[in-house]
CHARMM internal coordinates of N, CA and C (Angstrom, degrees):
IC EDIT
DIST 1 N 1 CA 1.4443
DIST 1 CA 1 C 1.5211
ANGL 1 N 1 CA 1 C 108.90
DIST 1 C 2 N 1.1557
ANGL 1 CA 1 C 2 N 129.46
DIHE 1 N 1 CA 1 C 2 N 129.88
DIST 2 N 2 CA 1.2126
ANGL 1 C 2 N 2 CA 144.73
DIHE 1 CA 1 C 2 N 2 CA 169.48
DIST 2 CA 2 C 1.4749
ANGL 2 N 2 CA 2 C 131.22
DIHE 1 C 2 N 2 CA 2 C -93.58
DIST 2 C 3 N 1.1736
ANGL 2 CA 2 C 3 N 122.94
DIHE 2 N 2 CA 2 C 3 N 125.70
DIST 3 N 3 CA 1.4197
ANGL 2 C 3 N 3 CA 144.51
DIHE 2 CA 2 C 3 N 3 CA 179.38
DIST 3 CA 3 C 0.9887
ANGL 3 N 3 CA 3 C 114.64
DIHE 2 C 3 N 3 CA 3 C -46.11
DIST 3 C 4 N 1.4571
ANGL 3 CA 3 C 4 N 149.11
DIHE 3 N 3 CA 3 C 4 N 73.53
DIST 4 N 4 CA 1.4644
ANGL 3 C 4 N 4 CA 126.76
DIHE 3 CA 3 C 4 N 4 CA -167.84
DIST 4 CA 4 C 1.7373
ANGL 4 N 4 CA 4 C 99.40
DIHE 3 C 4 N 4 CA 4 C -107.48
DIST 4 C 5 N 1.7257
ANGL 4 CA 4 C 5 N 102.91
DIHE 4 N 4 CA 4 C 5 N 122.02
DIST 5 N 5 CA 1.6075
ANGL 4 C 5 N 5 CA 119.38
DIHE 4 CA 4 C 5 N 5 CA -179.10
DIST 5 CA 5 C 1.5262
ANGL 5 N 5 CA 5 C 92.47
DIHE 4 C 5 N 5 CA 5 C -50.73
DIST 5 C 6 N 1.0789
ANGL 5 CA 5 C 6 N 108.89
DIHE 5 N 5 CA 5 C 6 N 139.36
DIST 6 N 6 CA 2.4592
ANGL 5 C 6 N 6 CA 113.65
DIHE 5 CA 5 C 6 N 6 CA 141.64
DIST 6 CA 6 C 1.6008
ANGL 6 N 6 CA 6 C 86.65
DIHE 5 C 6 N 6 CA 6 C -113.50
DIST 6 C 7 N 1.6572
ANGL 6 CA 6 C 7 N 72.41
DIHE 6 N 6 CA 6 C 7 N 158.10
DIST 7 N 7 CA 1.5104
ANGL 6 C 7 N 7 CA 108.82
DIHE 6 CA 6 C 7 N 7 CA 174.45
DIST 7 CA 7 C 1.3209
ANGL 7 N 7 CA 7 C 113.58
DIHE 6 C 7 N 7 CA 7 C -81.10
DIST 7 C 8 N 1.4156
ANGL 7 CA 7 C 8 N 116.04
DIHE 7 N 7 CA 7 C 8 N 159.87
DIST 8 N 8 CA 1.5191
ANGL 7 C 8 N 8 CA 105.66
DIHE 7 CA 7 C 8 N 8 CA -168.00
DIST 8 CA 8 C 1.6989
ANGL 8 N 8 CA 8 C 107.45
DIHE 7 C 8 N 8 CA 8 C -82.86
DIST 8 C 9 N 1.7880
ANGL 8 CA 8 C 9 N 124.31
DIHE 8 N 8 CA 8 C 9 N 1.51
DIST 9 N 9 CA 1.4228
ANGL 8 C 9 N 9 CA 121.56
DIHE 8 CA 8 C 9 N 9 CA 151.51
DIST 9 CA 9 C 1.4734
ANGL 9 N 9 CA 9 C 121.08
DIHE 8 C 9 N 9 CA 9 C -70.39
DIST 9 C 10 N 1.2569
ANGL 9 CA 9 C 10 N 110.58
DIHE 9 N 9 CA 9 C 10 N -27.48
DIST 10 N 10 CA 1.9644
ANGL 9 C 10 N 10 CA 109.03
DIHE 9 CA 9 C 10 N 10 CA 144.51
DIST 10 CA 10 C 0.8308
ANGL 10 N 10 CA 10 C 136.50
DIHE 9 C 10 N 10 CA 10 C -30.29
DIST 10 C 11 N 1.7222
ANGL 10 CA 10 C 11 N 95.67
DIHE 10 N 10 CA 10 C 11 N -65.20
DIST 11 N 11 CA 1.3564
ANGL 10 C 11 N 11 CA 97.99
DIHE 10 CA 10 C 11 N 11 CA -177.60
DIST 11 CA 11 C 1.6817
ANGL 11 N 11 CA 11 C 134.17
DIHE 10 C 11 N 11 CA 11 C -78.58
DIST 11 C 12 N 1.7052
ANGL 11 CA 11 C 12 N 113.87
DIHE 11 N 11 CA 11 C 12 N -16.44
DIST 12 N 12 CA 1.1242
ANGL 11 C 12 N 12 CA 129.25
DIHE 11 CA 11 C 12 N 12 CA 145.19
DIST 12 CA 12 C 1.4589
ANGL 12 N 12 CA 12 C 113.33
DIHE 11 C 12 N 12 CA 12 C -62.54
DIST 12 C 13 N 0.6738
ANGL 12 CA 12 C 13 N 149.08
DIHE 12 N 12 CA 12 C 13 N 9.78
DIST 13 N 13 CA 1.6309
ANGL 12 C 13 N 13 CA 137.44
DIHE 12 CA 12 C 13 N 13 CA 170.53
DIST 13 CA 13 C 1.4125
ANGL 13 N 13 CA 13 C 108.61
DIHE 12 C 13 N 13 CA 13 C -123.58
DIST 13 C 14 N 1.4307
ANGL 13 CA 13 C 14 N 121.56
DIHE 13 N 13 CA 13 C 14 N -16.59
DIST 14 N 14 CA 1.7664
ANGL 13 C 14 N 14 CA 125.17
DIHE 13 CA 13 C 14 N 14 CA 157.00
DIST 14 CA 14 C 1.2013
ANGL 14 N 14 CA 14 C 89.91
DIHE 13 C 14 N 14 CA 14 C -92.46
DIST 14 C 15 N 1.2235
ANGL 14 CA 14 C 15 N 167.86
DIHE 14 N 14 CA 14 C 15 N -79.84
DIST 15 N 15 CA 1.2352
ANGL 14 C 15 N 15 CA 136.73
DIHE 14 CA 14 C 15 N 15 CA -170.53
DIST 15 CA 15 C 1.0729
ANGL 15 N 15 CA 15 C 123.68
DIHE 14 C 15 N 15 CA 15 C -6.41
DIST 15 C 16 N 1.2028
ANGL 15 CA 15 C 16 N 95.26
DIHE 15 N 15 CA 15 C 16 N -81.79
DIST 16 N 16 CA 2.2055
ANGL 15 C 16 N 16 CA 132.22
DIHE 15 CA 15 C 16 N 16 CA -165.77
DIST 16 CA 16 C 2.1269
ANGL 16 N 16 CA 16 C 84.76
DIHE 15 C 16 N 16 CA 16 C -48.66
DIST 16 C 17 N 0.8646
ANGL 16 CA 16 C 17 N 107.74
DIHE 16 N 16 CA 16 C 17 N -54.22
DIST 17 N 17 CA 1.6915
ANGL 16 C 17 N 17 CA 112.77
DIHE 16 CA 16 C 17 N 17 CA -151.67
DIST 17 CA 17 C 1.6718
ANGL 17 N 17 CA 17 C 97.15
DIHE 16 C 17 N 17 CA 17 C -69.97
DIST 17 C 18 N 1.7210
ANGL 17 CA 17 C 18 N 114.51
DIHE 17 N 17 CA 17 C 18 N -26.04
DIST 18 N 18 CA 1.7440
ANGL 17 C 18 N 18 CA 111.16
DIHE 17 CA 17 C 18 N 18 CA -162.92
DIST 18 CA 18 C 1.9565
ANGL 18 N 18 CA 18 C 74.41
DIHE 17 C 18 N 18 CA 18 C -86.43
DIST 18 C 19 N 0.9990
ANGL 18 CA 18 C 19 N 119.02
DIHE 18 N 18 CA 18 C 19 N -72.27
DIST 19 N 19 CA 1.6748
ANGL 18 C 19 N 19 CA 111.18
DIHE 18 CA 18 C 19 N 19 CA -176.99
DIST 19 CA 19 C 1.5789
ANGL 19 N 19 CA 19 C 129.38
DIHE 18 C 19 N 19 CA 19 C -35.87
DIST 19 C 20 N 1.1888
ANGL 19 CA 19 C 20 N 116.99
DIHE 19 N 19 CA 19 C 20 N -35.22
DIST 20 N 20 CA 1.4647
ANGL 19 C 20 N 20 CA 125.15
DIHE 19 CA 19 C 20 N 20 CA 156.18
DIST 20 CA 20 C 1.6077
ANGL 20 N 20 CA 20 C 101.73
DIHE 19 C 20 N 20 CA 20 C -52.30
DIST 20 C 21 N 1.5605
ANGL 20 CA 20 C 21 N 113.38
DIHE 20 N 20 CA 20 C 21 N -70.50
DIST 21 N 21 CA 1.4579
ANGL 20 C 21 N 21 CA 103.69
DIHE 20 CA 20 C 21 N 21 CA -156.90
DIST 21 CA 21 C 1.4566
ANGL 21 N 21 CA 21 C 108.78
DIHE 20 C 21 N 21 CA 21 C -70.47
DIST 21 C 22 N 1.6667
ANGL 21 CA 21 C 22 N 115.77
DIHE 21 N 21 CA 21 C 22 N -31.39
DIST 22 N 22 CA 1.4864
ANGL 21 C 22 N 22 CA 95.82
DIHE 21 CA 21 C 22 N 22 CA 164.38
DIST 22 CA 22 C 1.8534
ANGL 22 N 22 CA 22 C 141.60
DIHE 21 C 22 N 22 CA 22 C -67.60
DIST 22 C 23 N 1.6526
ANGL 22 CA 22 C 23 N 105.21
DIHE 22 N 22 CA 22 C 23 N -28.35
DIST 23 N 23 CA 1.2439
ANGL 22 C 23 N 23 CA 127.49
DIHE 22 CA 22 C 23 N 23 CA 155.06
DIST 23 CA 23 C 1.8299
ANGL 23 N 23 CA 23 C 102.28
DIHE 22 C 23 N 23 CA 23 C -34.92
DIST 23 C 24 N 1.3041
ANGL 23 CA 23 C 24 N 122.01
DIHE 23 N 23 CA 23 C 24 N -73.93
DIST 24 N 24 CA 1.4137
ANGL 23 C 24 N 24 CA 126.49
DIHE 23 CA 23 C 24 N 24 CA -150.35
DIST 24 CA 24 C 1.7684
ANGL 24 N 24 CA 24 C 98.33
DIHE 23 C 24 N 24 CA 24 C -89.18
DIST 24 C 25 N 1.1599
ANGL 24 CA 24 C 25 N 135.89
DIHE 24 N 24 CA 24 C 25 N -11.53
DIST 25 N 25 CA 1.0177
ANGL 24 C 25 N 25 CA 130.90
DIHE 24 CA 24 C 25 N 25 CA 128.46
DIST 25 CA 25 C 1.4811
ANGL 25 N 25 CA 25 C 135.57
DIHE 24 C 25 N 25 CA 25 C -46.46
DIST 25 C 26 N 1.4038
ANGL 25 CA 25 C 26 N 110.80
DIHE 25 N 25 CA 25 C 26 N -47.78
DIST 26 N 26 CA 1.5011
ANGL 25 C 26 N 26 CA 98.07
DIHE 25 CA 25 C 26 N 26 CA 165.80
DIST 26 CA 26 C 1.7831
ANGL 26 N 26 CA 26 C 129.18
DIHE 25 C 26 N 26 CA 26 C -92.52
DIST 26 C 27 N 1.7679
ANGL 26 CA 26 C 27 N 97.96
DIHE 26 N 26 CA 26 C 27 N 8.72
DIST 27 N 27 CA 1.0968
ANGL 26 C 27 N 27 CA 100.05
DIHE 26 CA 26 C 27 N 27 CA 147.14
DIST 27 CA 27 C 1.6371
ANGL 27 N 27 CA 27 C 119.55
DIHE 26 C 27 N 27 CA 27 C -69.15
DIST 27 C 28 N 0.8924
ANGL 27 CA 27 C 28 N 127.27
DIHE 27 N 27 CA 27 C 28 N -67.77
DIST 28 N 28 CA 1.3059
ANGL 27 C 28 N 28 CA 128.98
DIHE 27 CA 27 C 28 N 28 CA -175.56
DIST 28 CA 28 C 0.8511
ANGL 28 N 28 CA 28 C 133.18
DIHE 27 C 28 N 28 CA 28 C -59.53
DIST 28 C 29 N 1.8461
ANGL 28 CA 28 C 29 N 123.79
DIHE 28 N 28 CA 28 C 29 N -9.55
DIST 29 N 29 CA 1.5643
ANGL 28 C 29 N 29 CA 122.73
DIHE 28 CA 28 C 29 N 29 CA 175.71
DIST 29 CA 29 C 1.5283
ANGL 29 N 29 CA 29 C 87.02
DIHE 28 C 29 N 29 CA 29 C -95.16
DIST 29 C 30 N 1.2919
ANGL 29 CA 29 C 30 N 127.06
DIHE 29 N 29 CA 29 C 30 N -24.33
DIST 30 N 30 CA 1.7304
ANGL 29 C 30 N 30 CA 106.19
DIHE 29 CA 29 C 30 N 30 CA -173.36
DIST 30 CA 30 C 1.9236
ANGL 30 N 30 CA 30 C 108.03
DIHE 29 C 30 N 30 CA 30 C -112.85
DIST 30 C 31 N 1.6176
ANGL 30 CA 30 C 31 N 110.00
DIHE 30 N 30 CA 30 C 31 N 23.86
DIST 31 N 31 CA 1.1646
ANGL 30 C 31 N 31 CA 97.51
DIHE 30 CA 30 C 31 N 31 CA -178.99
DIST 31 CA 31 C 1.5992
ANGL 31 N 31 CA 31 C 117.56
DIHE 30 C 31 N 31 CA 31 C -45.72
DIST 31 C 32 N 1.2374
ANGL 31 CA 31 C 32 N 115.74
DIHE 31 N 31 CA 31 C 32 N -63.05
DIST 32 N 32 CA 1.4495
ANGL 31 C 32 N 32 CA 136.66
DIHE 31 CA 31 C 32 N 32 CA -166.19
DIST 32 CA 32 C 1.9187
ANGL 32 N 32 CA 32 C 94.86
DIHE 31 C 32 N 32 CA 32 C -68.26
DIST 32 C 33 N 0.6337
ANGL 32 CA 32 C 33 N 144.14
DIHE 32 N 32 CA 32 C 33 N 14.41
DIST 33 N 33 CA 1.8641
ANGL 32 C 33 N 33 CA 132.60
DIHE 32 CA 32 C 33 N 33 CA 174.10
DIST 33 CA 33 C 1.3163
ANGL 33 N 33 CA 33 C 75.29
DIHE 32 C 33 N 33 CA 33 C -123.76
DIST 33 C 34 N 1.2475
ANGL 33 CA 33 C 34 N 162.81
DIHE 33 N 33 CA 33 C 34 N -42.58
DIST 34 N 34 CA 1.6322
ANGL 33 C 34 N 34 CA 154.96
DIHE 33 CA 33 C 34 N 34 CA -122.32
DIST 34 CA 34 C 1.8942
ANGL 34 N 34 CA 34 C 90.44
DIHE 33 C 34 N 34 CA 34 C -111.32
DIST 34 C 35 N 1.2365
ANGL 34 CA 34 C 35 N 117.25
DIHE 34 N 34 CA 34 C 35 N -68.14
DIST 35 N 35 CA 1.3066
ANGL 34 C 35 N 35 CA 108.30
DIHE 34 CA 34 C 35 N 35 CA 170.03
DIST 35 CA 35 C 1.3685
ANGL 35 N 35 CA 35 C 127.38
DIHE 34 C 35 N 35 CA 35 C -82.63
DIST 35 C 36 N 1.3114
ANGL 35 CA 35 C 36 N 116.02
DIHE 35 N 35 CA 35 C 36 N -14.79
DIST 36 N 36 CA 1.5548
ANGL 35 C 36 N 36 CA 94.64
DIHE 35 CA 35 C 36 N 36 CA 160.29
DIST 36 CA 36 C 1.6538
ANGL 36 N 36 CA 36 C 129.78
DIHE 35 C 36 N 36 CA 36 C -98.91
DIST 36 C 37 N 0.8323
ANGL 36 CA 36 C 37 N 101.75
DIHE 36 N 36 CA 36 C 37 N 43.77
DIST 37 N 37 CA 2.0475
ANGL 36 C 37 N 37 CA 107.47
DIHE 36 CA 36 C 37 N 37 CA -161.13
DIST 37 CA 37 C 1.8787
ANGL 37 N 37 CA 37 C 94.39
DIHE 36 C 37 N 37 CA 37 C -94.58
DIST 37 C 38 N 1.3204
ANGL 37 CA 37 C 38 N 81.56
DIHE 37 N 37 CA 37 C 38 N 130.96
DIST 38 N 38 CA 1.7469
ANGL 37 C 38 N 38 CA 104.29
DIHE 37 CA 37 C 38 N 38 CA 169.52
DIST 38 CA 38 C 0.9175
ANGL 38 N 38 CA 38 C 126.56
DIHE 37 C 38 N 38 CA 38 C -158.86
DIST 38 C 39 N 1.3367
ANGL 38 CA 38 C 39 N 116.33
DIHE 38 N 38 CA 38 C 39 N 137.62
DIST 39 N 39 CA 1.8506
ANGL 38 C 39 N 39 CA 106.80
DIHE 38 CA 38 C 39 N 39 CA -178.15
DIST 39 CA 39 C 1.9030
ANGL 39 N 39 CA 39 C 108.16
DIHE 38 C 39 N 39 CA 39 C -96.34
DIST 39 C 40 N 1.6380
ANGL 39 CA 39 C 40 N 90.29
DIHE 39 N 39 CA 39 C 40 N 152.13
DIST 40 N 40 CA 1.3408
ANGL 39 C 40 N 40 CA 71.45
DIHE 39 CA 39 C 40 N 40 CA 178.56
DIST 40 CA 40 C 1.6899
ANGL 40 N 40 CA 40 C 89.61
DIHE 39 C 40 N 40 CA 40 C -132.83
DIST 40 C 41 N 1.2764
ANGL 40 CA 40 C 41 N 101.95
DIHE 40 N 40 CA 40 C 41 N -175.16
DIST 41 N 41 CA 1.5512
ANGL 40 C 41 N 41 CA 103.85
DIHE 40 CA 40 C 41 N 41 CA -145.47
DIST 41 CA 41 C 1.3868
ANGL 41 N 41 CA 41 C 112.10
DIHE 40 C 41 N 41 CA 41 C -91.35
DIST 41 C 42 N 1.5265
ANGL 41 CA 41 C 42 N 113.86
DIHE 41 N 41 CA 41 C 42 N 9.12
DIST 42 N 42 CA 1.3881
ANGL 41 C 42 N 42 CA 128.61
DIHE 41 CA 41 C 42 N 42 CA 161.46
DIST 42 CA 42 C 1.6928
ANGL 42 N 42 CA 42 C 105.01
DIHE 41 C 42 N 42 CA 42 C -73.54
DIST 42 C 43 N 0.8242
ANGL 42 CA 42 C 43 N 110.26
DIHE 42 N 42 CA 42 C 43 N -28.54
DIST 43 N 43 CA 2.1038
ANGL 42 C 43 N 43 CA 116.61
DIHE 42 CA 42 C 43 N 43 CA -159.25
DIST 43 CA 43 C 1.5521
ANGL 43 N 43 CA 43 C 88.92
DIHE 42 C 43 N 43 CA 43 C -112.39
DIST 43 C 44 N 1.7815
ANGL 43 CA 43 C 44 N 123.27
DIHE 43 N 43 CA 43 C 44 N 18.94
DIST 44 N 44 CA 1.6271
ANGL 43 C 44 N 44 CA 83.52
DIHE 43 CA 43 C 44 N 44 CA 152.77
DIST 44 CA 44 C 1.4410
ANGL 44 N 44 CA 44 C 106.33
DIHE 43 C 44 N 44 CA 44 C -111.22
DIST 44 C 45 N 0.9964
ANGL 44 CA 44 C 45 N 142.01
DIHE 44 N 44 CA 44 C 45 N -6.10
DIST 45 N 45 CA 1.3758
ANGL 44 C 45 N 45 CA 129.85
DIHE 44 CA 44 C 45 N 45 CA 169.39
DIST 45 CA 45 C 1.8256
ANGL 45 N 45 CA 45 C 114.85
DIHE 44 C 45 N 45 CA 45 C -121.04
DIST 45 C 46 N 1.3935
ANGL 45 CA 45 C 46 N 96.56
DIHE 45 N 45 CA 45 C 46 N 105.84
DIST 46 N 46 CA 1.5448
ANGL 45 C 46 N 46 CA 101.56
DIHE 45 CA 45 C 46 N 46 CA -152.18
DIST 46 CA 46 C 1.7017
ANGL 46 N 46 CA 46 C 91.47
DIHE 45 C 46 N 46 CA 46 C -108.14
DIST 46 C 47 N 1.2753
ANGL 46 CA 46 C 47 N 107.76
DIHE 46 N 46 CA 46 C 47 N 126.58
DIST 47 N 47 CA 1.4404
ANGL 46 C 47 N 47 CA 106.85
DIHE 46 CA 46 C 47 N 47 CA 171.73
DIST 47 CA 47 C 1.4903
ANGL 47 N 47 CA 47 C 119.24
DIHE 46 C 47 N 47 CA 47 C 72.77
DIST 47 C 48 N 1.6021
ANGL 47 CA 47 C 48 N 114.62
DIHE 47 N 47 CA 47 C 48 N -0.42
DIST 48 N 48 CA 1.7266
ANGL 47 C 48 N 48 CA 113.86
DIHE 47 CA 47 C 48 N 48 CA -168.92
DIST 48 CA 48 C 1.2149
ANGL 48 N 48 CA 48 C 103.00
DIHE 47 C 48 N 48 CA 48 C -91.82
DIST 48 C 49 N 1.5469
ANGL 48 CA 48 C 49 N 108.71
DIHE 48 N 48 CA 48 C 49 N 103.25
DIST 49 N 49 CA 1.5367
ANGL 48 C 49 N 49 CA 140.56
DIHE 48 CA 48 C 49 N 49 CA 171.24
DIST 49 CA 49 C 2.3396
ANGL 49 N 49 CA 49 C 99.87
DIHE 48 C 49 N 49 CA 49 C -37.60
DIST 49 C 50 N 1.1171
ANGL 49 CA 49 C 50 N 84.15
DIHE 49 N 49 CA 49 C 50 N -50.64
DIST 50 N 50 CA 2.0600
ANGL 49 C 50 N 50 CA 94.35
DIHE 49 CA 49 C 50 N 50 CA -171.09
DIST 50 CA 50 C 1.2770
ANGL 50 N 50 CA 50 C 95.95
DIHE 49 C 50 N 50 CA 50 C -59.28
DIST 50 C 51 N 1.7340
ANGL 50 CA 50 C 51 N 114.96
DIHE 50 N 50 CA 50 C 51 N -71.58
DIST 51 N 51 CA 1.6001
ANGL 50 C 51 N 51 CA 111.71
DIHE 50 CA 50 C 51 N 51 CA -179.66
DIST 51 CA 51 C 1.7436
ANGL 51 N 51 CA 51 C 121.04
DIHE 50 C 51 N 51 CA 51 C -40.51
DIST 51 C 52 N 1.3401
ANGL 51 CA 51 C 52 N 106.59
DIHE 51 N 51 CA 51 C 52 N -46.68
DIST 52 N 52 CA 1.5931
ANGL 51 C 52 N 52 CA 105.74
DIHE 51 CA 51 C 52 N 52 CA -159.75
DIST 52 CA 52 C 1.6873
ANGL 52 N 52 CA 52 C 91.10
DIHE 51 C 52 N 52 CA 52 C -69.22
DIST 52 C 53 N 1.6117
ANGL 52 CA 52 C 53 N 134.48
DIHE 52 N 52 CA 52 C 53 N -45.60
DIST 53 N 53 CA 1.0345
ANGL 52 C 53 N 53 CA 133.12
DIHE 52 CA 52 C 53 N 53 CA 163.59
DIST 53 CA 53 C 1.6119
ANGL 53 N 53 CA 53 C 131.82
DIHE 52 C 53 N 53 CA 53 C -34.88
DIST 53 C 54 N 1.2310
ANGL 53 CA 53 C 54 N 100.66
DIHE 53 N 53 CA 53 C 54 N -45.52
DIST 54 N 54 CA 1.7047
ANGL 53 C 54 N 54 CA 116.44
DIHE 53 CA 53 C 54 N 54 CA 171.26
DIST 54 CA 54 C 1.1832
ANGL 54 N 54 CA 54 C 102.61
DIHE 53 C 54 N 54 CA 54 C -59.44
DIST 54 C 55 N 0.9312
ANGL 54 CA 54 C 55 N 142.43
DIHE 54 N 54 CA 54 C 55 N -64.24
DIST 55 N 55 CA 1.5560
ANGL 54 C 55 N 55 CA 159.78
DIHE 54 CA 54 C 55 N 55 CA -151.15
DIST 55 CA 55 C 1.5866
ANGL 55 N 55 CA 55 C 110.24
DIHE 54 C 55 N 55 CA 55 C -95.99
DIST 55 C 56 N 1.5257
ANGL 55 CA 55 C 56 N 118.87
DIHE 55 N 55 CA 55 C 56 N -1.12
DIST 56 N 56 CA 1.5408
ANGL 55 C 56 N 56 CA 113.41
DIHE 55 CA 55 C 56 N 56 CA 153.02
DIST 56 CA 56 C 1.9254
ANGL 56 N 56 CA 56 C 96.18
DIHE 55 C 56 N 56 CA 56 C 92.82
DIST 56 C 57 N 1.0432
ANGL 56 CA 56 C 57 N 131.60
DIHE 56 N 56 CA 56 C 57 N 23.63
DIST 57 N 57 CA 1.1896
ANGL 56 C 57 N 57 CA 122.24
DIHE 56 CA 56 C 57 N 57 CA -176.78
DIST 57 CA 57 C 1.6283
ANGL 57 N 57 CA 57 C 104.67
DIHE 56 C 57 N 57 CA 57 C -122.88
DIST 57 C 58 N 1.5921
ANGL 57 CA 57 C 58 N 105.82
DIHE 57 N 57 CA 57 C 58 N 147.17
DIST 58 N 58 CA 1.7017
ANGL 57 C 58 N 58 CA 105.67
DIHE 57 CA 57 C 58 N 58 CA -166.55
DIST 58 CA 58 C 1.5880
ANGL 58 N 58 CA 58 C 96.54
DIHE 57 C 58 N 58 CA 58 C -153.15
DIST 58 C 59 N 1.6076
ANGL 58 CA 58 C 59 N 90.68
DIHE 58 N 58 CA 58 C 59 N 135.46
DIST 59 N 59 CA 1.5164
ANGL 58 C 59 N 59 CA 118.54
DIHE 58 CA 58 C 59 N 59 CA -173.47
DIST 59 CA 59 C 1.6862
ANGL 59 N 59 CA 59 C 110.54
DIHE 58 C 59 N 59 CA 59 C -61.72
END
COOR INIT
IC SEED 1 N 1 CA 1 C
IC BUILD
């Protein structure tokens, strides 16, 4: 098997091409969480012992 040098415009263009295909891969495994994401107002204070207290609520 033989060694064959690339040039370092090789090696920028396998770069560029593994980051593209991983980029557009993780477009597509997270399309749907990426546009549908929302918080809703149960999930902003998760577990806060002070808040749920302030606000009259008991475990």
């Amino acid at each position: 098997m033989r060694y064959i040098e690339t040039s370092q415009n090789d090696k920028y263009q396998i770069a560029m091409l593994a980051f593209l295909a991983t980029f557009f891969t993780y477009i597509c495994v997270y399309d749907f969480e990426l546009t549908h994401f929302g918080l809703s107002i149960d999930e902003e204070f998760n577990n806060n012992i002070s808040h749920n207290t302030a606000i009259g609520l008991s475990h």
